[in-house]
N, C-alpha and C positions, 0 to 999 in steps of 0.2 A: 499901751498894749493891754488886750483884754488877758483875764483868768484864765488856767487852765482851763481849758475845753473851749473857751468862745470861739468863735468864728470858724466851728469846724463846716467843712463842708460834705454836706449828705451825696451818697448817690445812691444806683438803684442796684449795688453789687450784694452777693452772697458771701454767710460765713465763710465757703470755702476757698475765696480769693485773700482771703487778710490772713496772716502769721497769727499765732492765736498763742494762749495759754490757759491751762486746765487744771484748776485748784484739786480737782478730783483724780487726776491722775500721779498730782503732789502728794495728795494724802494717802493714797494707795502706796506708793513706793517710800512712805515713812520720810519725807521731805520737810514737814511742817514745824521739826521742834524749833524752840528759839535756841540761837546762837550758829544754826546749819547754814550753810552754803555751796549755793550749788550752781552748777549753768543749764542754760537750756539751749538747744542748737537747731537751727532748723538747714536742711538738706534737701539736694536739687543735683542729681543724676551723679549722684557720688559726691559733690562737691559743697563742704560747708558755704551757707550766704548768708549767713543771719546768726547773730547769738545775745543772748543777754545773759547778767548773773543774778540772780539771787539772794539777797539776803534775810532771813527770815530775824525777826524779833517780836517779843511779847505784842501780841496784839494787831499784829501787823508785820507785813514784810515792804521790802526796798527793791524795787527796780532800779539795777544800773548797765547801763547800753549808751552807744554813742551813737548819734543822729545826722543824716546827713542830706538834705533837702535839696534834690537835682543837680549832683555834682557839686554843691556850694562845700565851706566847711564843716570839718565835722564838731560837733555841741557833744558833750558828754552830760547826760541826763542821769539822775541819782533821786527817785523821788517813791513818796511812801503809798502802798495802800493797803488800807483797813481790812481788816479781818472779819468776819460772822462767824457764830457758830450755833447748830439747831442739833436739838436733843433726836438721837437715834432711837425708834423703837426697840431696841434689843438690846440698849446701852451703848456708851461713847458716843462721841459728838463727829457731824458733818461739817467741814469748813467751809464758806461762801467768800467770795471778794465783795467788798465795796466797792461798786466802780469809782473811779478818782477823780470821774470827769463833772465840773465846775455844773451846780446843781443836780446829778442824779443821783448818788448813794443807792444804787438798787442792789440787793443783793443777788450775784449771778456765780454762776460756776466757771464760769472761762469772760476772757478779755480779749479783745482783737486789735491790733496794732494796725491803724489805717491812717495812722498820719508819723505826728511826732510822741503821740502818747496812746500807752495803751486806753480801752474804755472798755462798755458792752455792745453790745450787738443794738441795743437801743437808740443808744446815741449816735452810733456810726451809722442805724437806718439800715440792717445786715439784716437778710432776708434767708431763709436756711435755703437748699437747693431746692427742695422738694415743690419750696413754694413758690418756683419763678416756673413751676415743670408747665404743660402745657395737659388739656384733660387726657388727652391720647398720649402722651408722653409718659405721666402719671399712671394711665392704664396697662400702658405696653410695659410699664419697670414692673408693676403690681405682677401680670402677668409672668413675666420672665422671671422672677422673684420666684414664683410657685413653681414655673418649668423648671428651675436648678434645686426644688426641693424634690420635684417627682424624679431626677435625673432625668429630662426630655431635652433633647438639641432646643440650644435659644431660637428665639425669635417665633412667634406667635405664625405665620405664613409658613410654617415649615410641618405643623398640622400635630396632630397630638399624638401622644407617645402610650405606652402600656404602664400596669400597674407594678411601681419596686418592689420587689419581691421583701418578704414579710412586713409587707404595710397591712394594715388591714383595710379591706373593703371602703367599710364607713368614712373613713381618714382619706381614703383614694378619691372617692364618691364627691364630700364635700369640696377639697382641693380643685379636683376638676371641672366641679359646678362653678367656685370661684375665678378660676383660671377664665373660662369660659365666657364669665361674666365679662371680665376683663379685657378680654379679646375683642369681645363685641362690642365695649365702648370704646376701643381703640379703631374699632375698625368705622365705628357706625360718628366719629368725629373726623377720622381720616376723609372720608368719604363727604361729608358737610363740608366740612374745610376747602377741598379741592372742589366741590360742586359734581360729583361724582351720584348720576343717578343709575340704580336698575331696573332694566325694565323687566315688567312679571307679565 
């Protein structure tokens, strides 16, 4: 049997398909001293499906969950990873993971559980959403993004809206220039995509 990590297999999925963990959201809720314990849960239309515990110690905390690969039996897993930590401009320290997985050690802020062991996003080959979007995809979210800051009905086809009252001008102006831009690259991909010509 190889190392932890070997013979994992890549694909071509996003962070948001894999259970994840967020060292930064540990240290915000004051999680990281040694000797704490604590769980983490993840939740699916009300109903618990997933939990691990936590153990934090000097330098390092412990993963323990129990593993269960297509129905087979369940493996109780108990294993360690490494801690970073980088000097804050303002004082206090930032915590990082080491990933655990059998040669990367990178130091990352979240790990994702895509098999039997958590890793990074690295190693798993995790692609964030944004980057699998499509240019008009990319365009129309950009878009839409600015129609829910102007308060305008979604969706770009639905045509543009008036200025929120105490926005100023300038801030209106620019937004809609961008909006616009936006629009027009969604529209002018849409329209290449589908083979869609106008005639002038």
């Amino acid at each position: 049997m190889g190392g932890f990590g070997s013979g994992r297999k890549f694909g071509a999925d996003c962070t948001d398909d894999y259970r994840s963990i967020d060292i930064r959201r540990w240290q915000r809720e004051g999680l990281l001293t040694a000797g704490q314990q604590f769980n983490t849960e993840w939740w699916r239309r009300g109903e618990k499906v997933a939990a691990i515990a936590v153990k934090v110690e000097t330098g390092q905390l412990r993963l323990i969950y129990s593993y269960r690969r297509n129905g087979g039996e369940w493996e109780s897993l108990d294993y360690p990873v490494k801690l970073q930590t980088t000097t804050c401009h303002y004082g206090g320290v930032r915590y990082w993971f080491t990933c655990p997985a059998a040669g990367c050690s990178r130091r990352v802020a979240m790990l994702y559980l895509g098999g039997k062991f958590f890793a990074c996003r690295h190693c798993y080959k995790l692609a964030y959403r944004c980057q699998r979007e499509t240019i008009d995809d990319r365009s129309a979210r950009r878009a839409d993004k600015i129609r829910d800051t102007l308060g305008w009905e979604p969706g770009i086809l639905n045509g543009n809206g008036w200025k929120p009252k105490g926005m100023h001008w300038r801030t209106f102006e620019r937004l809609r220039a961008e909006h616009d831009k936006h629009a027009g690259l969604f529209m002018a991909s849409t329209m290449s995509r589908f083979k869609i010509k106008i005639d002038r």
